[in-house]
N, C-alpha and C positions, 0 to 999 in steps of 0.2 A: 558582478557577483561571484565570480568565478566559478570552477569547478562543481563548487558544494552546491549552487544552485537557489529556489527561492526557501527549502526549509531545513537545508540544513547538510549534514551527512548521509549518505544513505544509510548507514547503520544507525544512526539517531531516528532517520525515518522508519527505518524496521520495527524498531524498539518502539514507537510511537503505536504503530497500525496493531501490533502485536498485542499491546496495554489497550489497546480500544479506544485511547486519545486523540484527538484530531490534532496534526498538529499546524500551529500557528504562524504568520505568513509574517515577512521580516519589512521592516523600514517602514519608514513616517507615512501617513495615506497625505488625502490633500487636506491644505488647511479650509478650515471652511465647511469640512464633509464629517458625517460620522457624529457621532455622541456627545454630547457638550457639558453633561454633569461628569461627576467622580462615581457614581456609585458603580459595587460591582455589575459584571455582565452575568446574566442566569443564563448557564447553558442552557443548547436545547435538548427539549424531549429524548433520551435515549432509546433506539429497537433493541432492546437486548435479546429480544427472539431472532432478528436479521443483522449479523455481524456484517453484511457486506454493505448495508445504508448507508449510504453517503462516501461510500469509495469508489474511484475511478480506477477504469480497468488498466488506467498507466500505473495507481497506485498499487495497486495489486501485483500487476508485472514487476514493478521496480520492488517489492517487498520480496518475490518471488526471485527474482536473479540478485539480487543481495544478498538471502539465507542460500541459495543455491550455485549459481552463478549460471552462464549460460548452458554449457555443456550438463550441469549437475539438471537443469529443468529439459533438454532433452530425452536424458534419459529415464526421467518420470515420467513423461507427457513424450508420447514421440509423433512430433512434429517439423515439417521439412523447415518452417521459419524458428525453430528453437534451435534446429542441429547446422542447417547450409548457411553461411552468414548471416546469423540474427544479428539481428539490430532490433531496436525498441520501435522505430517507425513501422519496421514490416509488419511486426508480430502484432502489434495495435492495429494496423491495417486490415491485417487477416481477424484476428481475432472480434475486432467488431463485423467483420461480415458472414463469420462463420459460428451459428451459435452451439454446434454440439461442443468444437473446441473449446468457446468460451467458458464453457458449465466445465470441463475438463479443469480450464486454470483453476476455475475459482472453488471446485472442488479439492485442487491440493492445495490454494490457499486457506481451506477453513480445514485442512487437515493439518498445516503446520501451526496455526494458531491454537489448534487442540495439542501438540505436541508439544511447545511452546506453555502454555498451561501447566498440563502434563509435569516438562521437566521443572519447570518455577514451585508448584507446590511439592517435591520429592525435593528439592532441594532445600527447601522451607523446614522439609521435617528433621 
């Protein structure tokens, strides 16, 4: 698959999590499996009270070190796996075992998704 992975670019991904789209997972499933008519699929149910439903905290990190990069989310969040060689493994590591951190990310994650907002309708006007 290379590089870009199973959805895509990470800046496609950004732009996805940001819209509140899920995005879509690439190549044929098995034959035999899955849906057999044409009709369309009905999403489902939307939280639009809980923006983080149904996101994984890898998708969160990787939305987070793509608008920021690594260095840019230490210095918002100061953590020794975001500044001493982060890597995605450690920081998912720590971060699922440590939950005041976690609330940390996923607190400047729904603050760039408001800012995100934010700059989309100023820009609109």
């Amino acid at each position: 698959m290379g590089s870009e992975g199973l959805f895509g670019s990470r800046a496609s991904l950004v732009t996805l999590l940001i819209l509140g789209q899920a995005p879509a997972a690439r190549g044929p499933g098995r034959a035999g499996q899955g849906r057999t008519d044409n009709a369309p699929m009905v999403p489902a149910p939307a939280h639009p009270k809980d923006p983080l439903h149904g996101l994984t905290l890898e998708a969160l990190l990787t939305a987070l070190v793509a608008a920021y990069g690594w260095s840019g989310l230490g210095e918002r969040i100061s953590l020794h796996c975001f500044t001493h060689e982060p890597s995605m493994k450690s920081s998912l590591k720590f971060l699922r075992k440590t939950p005041w951190a976690r609330e940390k990310v996923e607190s400047l994650y729904l603050f760039m998704l408001r800012e995100a907002r934010r700059n989309a309708a100023a820009a609109a006007q």
